[in-house]
C-alpha positions in Angstrom: 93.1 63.9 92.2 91.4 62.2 95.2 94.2 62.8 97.3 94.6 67.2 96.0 90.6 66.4 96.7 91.2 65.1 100.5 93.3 67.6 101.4 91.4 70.4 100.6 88.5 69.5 102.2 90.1 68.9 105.3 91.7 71.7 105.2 88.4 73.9 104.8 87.3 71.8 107.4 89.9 72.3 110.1 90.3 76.4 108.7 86.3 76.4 109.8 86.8 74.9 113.7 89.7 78.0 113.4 87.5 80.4 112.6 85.0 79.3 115.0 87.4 79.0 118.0 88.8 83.2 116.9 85.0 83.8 116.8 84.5 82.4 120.0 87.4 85.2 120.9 85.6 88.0 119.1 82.1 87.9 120.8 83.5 87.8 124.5 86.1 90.9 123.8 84.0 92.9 126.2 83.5 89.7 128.7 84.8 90.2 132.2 88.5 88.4 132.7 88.2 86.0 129.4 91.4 85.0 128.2 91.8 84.2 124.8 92.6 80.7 123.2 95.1 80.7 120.5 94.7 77.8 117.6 97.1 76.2 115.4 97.3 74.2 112.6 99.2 70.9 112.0 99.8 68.2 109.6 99.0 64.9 110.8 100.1 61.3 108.9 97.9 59.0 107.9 98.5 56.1 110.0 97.8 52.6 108.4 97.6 51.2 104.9 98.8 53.7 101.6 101.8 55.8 100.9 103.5 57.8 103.3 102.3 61.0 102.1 99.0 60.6 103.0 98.5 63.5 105.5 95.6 65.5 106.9 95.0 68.7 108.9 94.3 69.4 112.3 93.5 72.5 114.0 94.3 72.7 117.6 94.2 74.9 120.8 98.3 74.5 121.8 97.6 76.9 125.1 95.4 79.8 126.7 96.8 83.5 126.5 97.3 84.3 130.4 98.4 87.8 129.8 96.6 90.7 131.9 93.8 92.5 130.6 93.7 96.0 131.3 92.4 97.3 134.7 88.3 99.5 134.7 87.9 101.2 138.0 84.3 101.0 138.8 83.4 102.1 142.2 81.1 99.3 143.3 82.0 97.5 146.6 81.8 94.3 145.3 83.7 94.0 141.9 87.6 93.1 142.7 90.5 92.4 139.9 93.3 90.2 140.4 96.4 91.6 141.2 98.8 89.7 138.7 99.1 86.2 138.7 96.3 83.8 140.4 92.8 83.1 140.1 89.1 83.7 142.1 88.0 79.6 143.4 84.7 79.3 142.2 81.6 76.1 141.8 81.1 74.9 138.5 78.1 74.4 137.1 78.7 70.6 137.6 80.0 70.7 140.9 83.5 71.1 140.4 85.7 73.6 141.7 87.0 76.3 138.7 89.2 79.1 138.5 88.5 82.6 136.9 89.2 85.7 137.0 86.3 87.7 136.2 85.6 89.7 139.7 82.0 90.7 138.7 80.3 89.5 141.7 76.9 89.8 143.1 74.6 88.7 146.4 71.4 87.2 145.0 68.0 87.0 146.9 69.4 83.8 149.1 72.6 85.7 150.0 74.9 83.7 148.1 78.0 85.7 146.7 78.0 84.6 142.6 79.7 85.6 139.9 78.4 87.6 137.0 77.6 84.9 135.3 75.7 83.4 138.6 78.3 80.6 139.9 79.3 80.4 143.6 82.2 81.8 144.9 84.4 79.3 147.2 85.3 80.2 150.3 87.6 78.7 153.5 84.7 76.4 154.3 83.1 76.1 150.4 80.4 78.2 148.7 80.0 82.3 150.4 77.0 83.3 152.0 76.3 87.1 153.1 73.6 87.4 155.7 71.4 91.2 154.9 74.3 93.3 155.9 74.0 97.2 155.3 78.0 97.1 153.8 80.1 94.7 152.4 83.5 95.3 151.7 86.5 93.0 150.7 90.0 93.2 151.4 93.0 93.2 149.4 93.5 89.2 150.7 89.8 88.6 150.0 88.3 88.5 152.8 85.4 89.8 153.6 83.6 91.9 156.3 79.8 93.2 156.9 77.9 95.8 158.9 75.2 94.1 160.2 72.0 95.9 160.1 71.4 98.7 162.1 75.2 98.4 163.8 77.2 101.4 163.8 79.5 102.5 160.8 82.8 101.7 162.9 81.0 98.0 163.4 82.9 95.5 161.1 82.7 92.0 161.4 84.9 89.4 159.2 82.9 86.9 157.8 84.5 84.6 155.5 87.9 85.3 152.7 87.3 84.4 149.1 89.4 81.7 148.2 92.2 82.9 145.8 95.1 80.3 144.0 98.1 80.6 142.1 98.8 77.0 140.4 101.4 77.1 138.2 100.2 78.0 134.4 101.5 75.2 132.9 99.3 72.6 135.6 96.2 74.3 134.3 94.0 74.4 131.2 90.7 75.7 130.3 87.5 73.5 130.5 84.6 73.6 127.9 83.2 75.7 130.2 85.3 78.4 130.2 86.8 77.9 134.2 90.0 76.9 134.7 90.8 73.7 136.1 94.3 71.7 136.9 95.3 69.1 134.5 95.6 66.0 137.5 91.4 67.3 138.4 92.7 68.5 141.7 91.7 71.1 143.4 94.5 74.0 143.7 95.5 75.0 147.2 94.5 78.9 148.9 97.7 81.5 148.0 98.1 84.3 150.7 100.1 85.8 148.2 97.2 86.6 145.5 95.9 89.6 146.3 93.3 91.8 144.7 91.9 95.1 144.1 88.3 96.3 145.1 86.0 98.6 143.0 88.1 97.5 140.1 87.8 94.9 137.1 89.8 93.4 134.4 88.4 92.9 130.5 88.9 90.7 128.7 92.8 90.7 127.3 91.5 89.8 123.8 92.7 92.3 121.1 89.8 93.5 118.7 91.6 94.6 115.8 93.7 91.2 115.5 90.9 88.9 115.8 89.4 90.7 112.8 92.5 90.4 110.8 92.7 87.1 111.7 89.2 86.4 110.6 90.0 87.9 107.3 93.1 85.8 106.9 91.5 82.7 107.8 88.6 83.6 105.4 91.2 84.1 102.7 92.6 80.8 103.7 89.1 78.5 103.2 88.3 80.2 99.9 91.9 79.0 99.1 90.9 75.6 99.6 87.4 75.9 97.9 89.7 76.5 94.9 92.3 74.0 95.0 89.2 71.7 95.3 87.9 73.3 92.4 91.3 72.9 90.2 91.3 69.3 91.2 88.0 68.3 89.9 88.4 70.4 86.5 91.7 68.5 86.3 90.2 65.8 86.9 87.6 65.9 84.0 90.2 67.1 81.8 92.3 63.6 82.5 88.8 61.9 81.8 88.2 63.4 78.5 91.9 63.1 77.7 91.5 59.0 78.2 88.1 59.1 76.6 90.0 60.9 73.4 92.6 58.2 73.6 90.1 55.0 73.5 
């Protein structure tokens, strides 16, 4: 019975990480260029003494979805979507360089160009700052031009290019943080060919309706194992009074 017992629990246990990493999924549906994470579960053996059938569960994230979420025009100068494949260059928030592709961005009080969620955006020569400019527009190659204050409208001056990759998919993987990062902890190389659209934005490409269906079916799943763990230890009292009978 302590073996039905084992498995059960670790199965609860690794059906709970699931349920957390789909939840994870669920509250950022509406988040600016989140991909989803898919998870998986897998039977593991026991290494070390006992019988070979010793096994245990293990949840795991096998890969990132990558596909494209759908494109929101918005109007505002300074929100741009990724045209297919590639990613913005951005500063972690432990000094690393990470890849995204939420386009959200903003100039804050010191004239640095951030991200929604407040992280610098890399340029040719590292981290963008805007000077007070009365426009800012970016191109379809990311760079970026101003009109100074008080210049005429016809006055454009280029100022820096937001620095836009394309490493291959299978090079990259997502950090705890969210960014994406390559697997050797280089840094990914500018793409001329990445291009992107201004007054635009892409949500998130995770699917509502089947992350509640998968929350459901993984609920299903745990109170499954709170059963067999149940069966086991009503089995296992039975064998007791059974040997109790015998003596």
């Amino acid at each position: 019975m302590d073996n039905m017992i084992y498995l059960a629990m670790n199965g609860a246990q690794q059906i709970m990480l699931a349920q957390a990493a789909n939840a994870n999924n669920l509250a950022n549906v509406n988040t600016t260029g989140f991909r989803q994470d898919f998870e998986q579960f897998r039977a593991m053996p026991v290494f070390g003494e006992g019988l070979p059938s010793r096994v245990y569960a293990m949840t795991e994230r096998p890969q990132t979805d990558y596909q494209q979420g759908s494109m929101i025009s918005t109007g505002r100068e300074l929100d741009i979507s990724v045209q297919g494949e590639g990613f913005i260059a951005v500063l972690g928030k432990d000094g690393r360089e990470g890849y995204t592709r939420a386009g959200d961005l903003q100039i804050n009080e010191n004239g640095q160009l951030l991200t929604g969620t407040g992280l610098p955006v890399m340029g040719d020569g590292g981290p963008i700052a805007i000077p007070p400019a009365e426009k800012v527009e970016i191109g379809s190659d990311g760079t970026i031009s101003i009109r100074p204050i008080g210049s005429p409208e016809s006055d454009l001056a280029i100022l820096d290019r937001i620095k836009l990759v394309r490493p291959d998919l299978n090079d990259v993987f997502k950090d705890n943080d969210g960014l994406m990062r390559l697997k050797n902890g280089g840094e990914a190389p500018l793409d001329a060919t990445v291009t992107v659209a201004s007054g635009t934005l892409e949500s998130s490409n995770v699917n509502a309706v089947s992350a509640l269906v998968n929350m459901i079916e993984l609920q299903r799943q745990y109170e499954m194992q709170i059963k067999m763990m149940a069966t086991a230890d009503e089995t296992g009292a039975a064998s007791a009074r059974l040997l109790q009978l015998g003596a």
